[in-house]
Backbone atoms as SQL, in Angstrom:
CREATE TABLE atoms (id INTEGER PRIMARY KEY, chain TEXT, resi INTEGER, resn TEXT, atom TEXT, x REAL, y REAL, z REAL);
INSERT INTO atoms VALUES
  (1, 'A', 1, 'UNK', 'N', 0.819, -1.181, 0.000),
  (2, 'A', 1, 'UNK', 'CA', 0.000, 0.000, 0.000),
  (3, 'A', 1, 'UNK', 'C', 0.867, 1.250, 0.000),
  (4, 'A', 2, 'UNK', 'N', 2.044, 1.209, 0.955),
  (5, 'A', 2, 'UNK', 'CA', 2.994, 2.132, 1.277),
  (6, 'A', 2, 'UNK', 'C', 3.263, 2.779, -0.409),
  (7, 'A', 3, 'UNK', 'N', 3.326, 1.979, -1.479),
  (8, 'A', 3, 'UNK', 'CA', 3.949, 1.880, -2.748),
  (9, 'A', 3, 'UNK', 'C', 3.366, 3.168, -3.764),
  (10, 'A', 4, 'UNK', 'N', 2.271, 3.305, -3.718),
  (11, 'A', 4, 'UNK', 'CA', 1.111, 4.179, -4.136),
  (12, 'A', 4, 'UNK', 'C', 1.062, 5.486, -3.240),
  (13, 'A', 5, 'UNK', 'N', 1.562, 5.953, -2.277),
  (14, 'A', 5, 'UNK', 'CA', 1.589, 7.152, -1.582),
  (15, 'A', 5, 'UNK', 'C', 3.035, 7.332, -0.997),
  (16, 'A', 6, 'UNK', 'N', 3.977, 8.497, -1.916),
  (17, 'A', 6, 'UNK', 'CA', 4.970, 9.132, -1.147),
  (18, 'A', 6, 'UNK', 'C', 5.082, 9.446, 0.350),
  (19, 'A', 7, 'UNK', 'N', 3.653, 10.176, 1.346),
  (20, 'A', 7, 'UNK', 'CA', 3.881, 10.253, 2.635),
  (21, 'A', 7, 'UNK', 'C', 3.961, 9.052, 3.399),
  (22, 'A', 8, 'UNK', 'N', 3.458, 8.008, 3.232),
  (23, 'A', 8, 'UNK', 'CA', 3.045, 6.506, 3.841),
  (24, 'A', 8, 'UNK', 'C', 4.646, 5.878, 3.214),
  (25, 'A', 9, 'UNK', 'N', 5.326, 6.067, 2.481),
  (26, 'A', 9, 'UNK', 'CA', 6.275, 5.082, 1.933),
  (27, 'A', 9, 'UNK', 'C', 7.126, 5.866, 2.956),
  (28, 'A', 10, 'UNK', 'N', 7.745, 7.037, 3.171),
  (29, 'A', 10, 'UNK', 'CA', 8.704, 7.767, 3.518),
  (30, 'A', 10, 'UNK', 'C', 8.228, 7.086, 5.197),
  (31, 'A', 11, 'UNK', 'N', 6.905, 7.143, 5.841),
  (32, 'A', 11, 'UNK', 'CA', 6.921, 6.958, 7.191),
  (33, 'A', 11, 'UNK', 'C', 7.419, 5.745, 7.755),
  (34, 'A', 12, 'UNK', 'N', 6.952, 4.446, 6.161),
  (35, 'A', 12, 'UNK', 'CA', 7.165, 3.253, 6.880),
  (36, 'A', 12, 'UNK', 'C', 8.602, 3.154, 6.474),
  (37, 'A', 13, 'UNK', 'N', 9.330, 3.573, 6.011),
  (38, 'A', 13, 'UNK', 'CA', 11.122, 3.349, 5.537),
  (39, 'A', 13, 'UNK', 'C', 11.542, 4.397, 6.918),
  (40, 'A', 14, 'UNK', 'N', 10.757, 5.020, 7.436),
  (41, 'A', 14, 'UNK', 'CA', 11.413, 6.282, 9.247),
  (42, 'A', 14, 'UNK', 'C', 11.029, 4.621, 9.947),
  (43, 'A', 15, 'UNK', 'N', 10.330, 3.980, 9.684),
  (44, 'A', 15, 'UNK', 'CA', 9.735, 2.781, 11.055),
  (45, 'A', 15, 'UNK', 'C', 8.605, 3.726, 11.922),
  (46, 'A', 16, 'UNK', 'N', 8.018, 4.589, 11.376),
  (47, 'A', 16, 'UNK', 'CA', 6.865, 5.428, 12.098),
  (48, 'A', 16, 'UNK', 'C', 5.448, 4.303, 11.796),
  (49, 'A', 17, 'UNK', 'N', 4.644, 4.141, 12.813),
  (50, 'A', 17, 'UNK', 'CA', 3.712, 4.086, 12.847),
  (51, 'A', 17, 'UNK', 'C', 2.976, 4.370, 11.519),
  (52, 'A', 18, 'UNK', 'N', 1.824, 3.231, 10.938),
  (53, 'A', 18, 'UNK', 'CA', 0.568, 3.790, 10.148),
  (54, 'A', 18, 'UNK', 'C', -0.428, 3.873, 10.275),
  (55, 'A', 19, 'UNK', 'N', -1.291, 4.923, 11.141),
  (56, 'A', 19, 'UNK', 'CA', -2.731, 4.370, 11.618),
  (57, 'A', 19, 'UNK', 'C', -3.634, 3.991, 10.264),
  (58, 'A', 20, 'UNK', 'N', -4.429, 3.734, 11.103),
  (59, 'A', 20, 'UNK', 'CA', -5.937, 3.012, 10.191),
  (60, 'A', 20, 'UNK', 'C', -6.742, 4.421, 8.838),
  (61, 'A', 21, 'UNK', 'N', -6.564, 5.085, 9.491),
  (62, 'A', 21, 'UNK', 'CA', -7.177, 5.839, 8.966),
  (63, 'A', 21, 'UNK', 'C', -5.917, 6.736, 7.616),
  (64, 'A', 22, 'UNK', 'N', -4.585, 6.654, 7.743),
  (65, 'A', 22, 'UNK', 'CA', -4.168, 6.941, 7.097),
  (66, 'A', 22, 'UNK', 'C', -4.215, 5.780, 5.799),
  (67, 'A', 23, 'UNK', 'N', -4.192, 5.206, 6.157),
  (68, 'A', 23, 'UNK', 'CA', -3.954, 3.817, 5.582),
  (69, 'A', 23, 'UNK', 'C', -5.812, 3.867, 4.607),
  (70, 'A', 24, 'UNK', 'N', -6.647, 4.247, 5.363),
  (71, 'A', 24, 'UNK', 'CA', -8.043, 3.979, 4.268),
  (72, 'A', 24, 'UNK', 'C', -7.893, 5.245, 3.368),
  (73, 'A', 25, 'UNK', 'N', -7.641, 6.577, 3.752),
  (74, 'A', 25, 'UNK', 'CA', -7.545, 7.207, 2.768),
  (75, 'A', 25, 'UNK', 'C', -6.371, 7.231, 1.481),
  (76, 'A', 26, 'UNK', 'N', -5.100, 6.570, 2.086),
  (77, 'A', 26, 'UNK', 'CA', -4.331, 6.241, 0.605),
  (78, 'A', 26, 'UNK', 'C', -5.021, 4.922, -0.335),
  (79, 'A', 27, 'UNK', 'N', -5.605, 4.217, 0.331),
  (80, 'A', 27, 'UNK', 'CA', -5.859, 3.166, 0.042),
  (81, 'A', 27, 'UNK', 'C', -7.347, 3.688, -1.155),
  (82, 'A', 28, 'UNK', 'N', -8.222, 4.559, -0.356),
  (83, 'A', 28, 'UNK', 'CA', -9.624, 5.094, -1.634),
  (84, 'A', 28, 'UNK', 'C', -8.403, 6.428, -2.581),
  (85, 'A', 29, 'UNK', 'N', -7.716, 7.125, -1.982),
  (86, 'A', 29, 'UNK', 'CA', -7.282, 7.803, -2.982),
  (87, 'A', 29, 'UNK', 'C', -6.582, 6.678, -4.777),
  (88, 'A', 30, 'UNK', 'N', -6.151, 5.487, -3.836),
  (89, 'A', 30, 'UNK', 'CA', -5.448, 4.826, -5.103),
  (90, 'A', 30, 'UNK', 'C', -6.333, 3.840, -6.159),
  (91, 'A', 31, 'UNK', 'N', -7.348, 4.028, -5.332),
  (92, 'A', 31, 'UNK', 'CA', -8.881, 2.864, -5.949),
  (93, 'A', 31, 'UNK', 'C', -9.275, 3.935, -6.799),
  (94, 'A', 32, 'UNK', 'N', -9.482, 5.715, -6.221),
  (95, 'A', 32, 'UNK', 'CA', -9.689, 6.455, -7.385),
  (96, 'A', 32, 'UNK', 'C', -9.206, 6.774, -8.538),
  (97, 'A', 33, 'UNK', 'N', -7.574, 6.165, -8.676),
  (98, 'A', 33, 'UNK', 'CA', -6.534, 6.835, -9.527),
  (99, 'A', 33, 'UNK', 'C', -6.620, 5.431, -10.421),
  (100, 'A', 34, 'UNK', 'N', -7.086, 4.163, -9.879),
  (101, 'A', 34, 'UNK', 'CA', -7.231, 2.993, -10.750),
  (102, 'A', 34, 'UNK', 'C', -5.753, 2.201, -10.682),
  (103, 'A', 35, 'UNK', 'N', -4.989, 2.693, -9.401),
  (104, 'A', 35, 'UNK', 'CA', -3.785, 2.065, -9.616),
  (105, 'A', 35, 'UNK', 'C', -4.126, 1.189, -8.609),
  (106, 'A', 36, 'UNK', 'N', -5.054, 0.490, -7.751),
  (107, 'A', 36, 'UNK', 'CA', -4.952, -0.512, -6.942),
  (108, 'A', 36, 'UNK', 'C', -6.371, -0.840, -6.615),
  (109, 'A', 37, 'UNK', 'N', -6.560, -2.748, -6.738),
  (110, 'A', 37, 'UNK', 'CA', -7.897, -2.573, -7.020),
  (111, 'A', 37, 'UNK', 'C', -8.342, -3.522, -5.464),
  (112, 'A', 38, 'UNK', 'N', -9.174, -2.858, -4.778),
  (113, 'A', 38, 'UNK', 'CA', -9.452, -3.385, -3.549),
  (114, 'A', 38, 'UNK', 'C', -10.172, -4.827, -3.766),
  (115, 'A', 39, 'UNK', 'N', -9.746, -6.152, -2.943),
  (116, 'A', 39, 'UNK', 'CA', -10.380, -7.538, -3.015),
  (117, 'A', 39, 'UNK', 'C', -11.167, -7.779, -1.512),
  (118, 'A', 40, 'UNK', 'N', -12.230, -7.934, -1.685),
  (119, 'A', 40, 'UNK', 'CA', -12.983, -8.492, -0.237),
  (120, 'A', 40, 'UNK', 'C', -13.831, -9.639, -0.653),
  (121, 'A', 41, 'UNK', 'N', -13.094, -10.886, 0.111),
  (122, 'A', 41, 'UNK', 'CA', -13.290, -12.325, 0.529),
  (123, 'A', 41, 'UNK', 'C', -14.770, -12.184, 0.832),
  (124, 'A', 42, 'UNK', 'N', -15.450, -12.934, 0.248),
  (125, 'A', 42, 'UNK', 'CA', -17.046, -13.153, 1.054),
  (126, 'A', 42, 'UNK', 'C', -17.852, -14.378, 0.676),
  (127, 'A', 43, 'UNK', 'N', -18.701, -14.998, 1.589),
  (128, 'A', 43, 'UNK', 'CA', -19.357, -16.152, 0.972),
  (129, 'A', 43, 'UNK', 'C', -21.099, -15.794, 1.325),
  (130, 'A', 44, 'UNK', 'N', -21.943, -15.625, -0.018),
  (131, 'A', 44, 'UNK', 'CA', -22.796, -15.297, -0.167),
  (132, 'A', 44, 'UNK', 'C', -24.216, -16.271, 0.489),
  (133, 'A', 45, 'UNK', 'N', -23.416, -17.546, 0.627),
  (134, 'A', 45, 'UNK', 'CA', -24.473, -18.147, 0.934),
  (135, 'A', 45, 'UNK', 'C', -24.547, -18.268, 2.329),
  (136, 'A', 46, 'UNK', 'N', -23.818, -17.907, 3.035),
  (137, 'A', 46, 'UNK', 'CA', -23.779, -17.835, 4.426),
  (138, 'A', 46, 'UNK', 'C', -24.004, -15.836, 4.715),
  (139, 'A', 47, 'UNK', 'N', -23.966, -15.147, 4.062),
  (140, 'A', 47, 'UNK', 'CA', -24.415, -14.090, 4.325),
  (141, 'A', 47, 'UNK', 'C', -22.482, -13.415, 5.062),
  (142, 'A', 48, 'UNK', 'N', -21.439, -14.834, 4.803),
  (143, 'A', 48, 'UNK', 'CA', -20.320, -13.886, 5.417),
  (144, 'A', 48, 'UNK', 'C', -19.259, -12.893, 4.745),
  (145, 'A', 49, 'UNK', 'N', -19.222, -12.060, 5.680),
  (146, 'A', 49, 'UNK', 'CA', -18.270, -10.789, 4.815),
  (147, 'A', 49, 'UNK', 'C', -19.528, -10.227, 4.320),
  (148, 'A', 50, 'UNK', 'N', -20.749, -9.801, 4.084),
  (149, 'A', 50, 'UNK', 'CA', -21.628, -9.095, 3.326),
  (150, 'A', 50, 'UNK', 'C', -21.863, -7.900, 3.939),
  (151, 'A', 51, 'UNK', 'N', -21.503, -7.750, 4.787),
  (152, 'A', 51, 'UNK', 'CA', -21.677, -5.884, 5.812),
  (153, 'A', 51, 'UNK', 'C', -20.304, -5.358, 5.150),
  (154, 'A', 52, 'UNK', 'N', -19.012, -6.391, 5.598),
  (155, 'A', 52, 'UNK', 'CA', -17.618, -5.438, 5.397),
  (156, 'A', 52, 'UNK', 'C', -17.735, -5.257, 3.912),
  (157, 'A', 53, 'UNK', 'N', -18.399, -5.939, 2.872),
  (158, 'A', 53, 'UNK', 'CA', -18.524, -5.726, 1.568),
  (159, 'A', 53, 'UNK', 'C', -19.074, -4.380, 1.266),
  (160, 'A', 54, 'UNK', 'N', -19.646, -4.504, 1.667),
  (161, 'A', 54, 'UNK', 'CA', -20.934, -2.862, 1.490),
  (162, 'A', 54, 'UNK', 'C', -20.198, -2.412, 2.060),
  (163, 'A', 55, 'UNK', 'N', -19.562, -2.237, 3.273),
  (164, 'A', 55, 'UNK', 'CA', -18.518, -1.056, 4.008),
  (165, 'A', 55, 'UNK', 'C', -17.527, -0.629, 2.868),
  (166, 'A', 56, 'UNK', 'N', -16.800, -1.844, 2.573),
  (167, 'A', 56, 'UNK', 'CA', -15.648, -1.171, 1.593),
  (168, 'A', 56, 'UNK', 'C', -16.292, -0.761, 0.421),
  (169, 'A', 57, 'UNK', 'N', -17.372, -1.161, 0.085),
  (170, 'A', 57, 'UNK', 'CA', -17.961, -0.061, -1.258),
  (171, 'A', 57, 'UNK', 'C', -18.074, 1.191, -1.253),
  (172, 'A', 58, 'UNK', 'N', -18.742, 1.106, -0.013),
  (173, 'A', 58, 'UNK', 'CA', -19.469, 2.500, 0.407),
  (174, 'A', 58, 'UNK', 'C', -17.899, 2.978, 0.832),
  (175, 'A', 59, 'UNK', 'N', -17.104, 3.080, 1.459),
  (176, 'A', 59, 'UNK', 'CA', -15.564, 3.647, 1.454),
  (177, 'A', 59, 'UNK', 'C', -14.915, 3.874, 0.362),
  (178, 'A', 60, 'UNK', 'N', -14.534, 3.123, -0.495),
  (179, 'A', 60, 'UNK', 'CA', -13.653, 3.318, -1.153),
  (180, 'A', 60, 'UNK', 'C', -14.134, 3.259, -2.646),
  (181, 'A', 61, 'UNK', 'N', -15.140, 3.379, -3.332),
  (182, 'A', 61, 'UNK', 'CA', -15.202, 3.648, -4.735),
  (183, 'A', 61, 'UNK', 'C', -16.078, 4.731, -4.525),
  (184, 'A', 62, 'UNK', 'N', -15.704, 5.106, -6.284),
  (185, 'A', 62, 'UNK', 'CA', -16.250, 6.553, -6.588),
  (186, 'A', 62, 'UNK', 'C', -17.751, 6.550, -5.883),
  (187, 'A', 63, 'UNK', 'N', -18.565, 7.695, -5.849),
  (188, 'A', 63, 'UNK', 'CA', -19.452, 8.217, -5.507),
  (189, 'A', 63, 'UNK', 'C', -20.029, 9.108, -7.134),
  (190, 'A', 64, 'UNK', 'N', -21.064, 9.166, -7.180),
  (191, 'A', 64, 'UNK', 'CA', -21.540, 10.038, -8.308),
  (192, 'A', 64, 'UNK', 'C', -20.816, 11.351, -8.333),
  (193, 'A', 65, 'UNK', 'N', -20.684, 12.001, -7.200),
  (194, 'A', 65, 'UNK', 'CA', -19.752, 13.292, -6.973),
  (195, 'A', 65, 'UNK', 'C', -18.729, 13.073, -7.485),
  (196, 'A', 66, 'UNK', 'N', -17.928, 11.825, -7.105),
  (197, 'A', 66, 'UNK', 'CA', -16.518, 11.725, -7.486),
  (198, 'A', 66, 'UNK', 'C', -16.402, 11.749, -9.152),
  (199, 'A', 67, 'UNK', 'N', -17.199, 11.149, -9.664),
  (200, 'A', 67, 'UNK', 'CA', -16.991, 11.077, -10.880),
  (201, 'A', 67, 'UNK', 'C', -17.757, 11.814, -11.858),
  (202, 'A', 68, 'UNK', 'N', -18.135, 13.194, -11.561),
  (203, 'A', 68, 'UNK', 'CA', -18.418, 14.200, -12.143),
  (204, 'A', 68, 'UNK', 'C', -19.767, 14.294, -13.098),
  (205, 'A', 69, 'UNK', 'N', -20.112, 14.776, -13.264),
  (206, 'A', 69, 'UNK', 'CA', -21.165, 15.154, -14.844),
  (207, 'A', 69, 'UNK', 'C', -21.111, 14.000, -16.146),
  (208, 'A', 70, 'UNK', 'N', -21.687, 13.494, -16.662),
  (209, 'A', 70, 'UNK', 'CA', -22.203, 13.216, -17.609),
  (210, 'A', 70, 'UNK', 'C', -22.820, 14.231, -18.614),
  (211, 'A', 71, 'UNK', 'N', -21.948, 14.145, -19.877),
  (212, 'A', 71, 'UNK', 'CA', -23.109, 14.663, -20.925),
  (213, 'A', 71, 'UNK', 'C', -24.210, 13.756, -21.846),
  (214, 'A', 72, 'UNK', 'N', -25.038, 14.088, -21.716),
  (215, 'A', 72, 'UNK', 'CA', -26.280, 13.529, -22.444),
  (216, 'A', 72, 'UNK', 'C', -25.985, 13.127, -23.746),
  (217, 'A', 73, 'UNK', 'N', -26.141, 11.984, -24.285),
  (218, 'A', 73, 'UNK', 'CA', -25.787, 11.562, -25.683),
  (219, 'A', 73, 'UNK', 'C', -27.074, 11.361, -26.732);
């Protein structure tokens, strides 16, 4: 992950700490740029992983905002 963000690469080569939260926003900034594509494990017929699924959707891919206007064809 470090690989995709200059501030996160420089902290973990100091041996500094990465909290969680730094770590989700390089992580949706690089899902936006299309350079890293998030995988979440789930088994449908047991209903497992199906909340953290929708969590990481709802986190980390575009939003209609994010991806701007449409022109009408």
């Amino acid at each position: 992950m470090a690989e995709t963000d200059e501030a996160l690469l420089e902290k973990y080569f100091a041996d500094q700490p990465l909290d969680q939260a730094e770590l989700l926003s390089a992580l949706r900034r690089a899902t936006l740029q299309g350079s890293i594509t998030p995988v979440c494990a789930c088994a449908g017929t047991k209903a497992l992983g199906a909340a953290e699924l929708a969590d990481m959707l709802v986190a980390l891919l575009p939003s209609p905002v994010d991806r701007g206007a449409y022109a009408a064809a």
